[in-house]
MARMIDREN-890478 format. One record per residue: x, z, y of N, C-alpha, C, O in turn; residue in three letters; residue number from 1. Coordinates in steps of 0.02 Angstrom, whole numbers, plus 50000, padded with zeros to 5 digits. Layout:
R  X  Z  Y  X  Z  Y  X  Z  Y  X  Z  Y  ALA  NUM
...
END
This chain:
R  52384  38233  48044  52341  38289  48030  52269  38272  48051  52264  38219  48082  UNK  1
R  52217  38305  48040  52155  38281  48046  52130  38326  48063  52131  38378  48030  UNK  2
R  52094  38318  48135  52066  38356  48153  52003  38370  48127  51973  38328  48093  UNK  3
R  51974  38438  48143  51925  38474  48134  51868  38461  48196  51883  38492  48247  UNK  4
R  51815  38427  48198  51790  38410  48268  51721  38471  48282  51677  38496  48247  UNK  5
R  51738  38474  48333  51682  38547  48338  51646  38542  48405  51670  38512  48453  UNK  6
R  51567  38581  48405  51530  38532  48454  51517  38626  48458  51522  38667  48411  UNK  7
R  51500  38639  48531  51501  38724  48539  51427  38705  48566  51408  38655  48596  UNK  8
R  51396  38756  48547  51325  38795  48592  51324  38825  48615  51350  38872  48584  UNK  9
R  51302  38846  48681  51272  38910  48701  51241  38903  48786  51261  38868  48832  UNK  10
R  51202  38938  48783  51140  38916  48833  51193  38971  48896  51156  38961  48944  UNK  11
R  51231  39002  48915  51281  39006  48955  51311  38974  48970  51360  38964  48934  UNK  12
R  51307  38933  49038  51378  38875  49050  51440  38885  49057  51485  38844  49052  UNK  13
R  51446  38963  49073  51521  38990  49079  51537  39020  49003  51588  38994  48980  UNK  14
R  51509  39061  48966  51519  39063  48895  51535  39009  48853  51565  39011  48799  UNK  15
R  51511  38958  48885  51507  38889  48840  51552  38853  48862  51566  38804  48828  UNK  16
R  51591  38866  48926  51667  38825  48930  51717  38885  48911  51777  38872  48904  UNK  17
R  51697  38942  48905  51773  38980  48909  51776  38959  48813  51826  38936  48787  UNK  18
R  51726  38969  48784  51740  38959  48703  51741  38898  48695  51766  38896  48638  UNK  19
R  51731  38834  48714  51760  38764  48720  51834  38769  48740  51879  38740  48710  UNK  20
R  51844  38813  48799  51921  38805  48800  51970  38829  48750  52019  38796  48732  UNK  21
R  51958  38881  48731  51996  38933  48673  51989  38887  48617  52046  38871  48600  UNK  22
R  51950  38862  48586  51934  38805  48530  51991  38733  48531  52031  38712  48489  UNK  23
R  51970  38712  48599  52014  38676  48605  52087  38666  48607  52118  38614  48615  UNK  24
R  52111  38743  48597  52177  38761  48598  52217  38754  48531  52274  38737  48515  UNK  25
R  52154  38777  48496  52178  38790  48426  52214  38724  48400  52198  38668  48420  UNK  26
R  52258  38734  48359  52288  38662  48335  52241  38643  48243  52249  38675  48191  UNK  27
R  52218  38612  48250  52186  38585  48196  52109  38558  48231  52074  38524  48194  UNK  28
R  52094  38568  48272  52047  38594  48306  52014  38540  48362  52040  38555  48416  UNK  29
R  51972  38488  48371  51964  38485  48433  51877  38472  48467  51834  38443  48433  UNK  30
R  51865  38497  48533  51790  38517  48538  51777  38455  48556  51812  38435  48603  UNK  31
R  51726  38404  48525  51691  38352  48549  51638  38340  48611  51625  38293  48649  UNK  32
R  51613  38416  48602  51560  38412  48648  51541  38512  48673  51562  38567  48656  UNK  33
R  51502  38490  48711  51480  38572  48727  51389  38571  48767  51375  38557  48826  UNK  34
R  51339  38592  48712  51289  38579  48751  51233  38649  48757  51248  38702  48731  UNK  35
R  51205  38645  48772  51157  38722  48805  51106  38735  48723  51086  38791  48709  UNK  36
R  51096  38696  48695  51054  38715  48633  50986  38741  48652  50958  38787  48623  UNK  37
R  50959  38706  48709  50888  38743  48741  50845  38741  48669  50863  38709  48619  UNK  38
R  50786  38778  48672  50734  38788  48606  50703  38718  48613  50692  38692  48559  UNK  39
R  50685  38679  48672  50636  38613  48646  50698  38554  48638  50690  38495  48655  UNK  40
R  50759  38579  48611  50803  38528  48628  50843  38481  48534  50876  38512  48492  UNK  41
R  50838  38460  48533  50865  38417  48456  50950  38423  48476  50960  38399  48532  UNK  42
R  51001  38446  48448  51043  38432  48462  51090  38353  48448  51134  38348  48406  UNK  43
R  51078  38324  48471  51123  38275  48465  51189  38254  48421  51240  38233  48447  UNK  44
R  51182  38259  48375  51209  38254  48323  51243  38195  48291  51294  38199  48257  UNK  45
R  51205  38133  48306  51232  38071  48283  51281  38036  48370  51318  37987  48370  UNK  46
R  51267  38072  48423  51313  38073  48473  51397  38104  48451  51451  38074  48448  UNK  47
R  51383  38157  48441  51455  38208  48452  51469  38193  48382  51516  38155  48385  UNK  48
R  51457  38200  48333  51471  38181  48240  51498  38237  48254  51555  38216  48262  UNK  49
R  51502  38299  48265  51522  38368  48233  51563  38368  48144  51558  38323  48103  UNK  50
R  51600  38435  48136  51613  38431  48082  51596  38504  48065  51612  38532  48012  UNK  51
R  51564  38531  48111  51564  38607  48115  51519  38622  48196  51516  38569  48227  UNK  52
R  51499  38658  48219  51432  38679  48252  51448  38754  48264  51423  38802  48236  UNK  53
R  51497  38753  48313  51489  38841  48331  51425  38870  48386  51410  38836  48435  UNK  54
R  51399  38923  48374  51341  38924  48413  51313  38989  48412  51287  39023  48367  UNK  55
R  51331  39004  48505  51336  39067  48531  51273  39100  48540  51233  39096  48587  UNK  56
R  51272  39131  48490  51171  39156  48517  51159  39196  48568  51108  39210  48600  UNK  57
R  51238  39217  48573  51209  39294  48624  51165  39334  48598  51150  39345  48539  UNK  58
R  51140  39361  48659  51074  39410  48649  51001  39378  48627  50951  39409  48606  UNK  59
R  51009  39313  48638  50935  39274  48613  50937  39258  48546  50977  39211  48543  UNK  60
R  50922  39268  48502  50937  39249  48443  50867  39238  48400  50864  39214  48344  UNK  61
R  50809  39265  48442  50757  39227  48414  50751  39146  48439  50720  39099  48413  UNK  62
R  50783  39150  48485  50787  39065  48519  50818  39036  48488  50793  38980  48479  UNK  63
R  50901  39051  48444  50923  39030  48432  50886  39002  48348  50887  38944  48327  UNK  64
R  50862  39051  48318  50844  39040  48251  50793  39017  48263  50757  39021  48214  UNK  65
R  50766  38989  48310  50697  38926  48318  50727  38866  48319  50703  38822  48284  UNK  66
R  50793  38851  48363  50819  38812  48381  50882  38788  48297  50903  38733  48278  UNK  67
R  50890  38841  48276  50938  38801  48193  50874  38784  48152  50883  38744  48107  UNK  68
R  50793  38815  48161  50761  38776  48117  50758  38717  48120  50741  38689  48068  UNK  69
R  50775  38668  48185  50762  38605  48196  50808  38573  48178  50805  38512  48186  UNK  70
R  50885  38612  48139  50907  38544  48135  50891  38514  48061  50852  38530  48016  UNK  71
R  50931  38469  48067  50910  38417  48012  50918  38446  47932  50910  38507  47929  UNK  72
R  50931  38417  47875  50955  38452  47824  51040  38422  47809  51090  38450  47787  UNK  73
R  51030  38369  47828  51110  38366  47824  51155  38374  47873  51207  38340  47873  UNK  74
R  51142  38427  47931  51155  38434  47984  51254  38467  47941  51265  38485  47883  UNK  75
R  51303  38463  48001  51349  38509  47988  51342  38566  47977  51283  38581  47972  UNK  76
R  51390  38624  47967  51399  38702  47944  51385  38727  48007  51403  38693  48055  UNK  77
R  51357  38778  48017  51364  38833  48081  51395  38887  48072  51393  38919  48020  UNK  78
R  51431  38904  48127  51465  38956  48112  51402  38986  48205  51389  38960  48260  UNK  79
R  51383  39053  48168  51353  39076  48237  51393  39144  48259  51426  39181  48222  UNK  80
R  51378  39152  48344  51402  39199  48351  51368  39239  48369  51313  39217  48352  UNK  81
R  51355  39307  48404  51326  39332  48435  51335  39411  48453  51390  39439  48449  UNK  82
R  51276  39442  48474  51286  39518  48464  51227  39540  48450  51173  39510  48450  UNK  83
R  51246  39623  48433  51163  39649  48419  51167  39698  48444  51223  39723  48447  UNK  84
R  51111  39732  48474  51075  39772  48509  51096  39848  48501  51066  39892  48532  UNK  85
END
């Protein structure tokens, strides 16, 4: 079977391991990496080779939509999460 490789965001270090762990559970599923997605930050991309990009905006989500302008164009899919106000 072939996994699905998934690289999580979120500028919470405890948000960002509890949804790395739950991810990692899943069977098809496995998390390569887990990094903070700061705004002056490039995500690393040709490190982790993602196949998918989950990415927790939380409550910041103008940070976050500064931070998906930077990625590349052939970057992987995002799936984002977040909440609203």
């Amino acid at each position: 079977m072939t996994l699905l490789r998934v690289l999580v965001v979120c500028r919470d270090r405890l948000s960002r391991a509890g949804l790395a762990a739950v991810l990692d559970q899943r069977s098809g599923l496995t998390v390569v990496g887990q990094i903070a997605g700061d705004d002056n930050s490039l995500l690393p991309l040709d490190i982790y080779v993602p196949d998918v990009i989950v990415w927790d905006v939380s409550w910041e989500t103008s940070n976050a939509v500064n931070s998906l302008g930077l990625l590349p164009e052939d970057a992987p899919p995002v799936l984002g999460l977040g909440c609203h106000q």
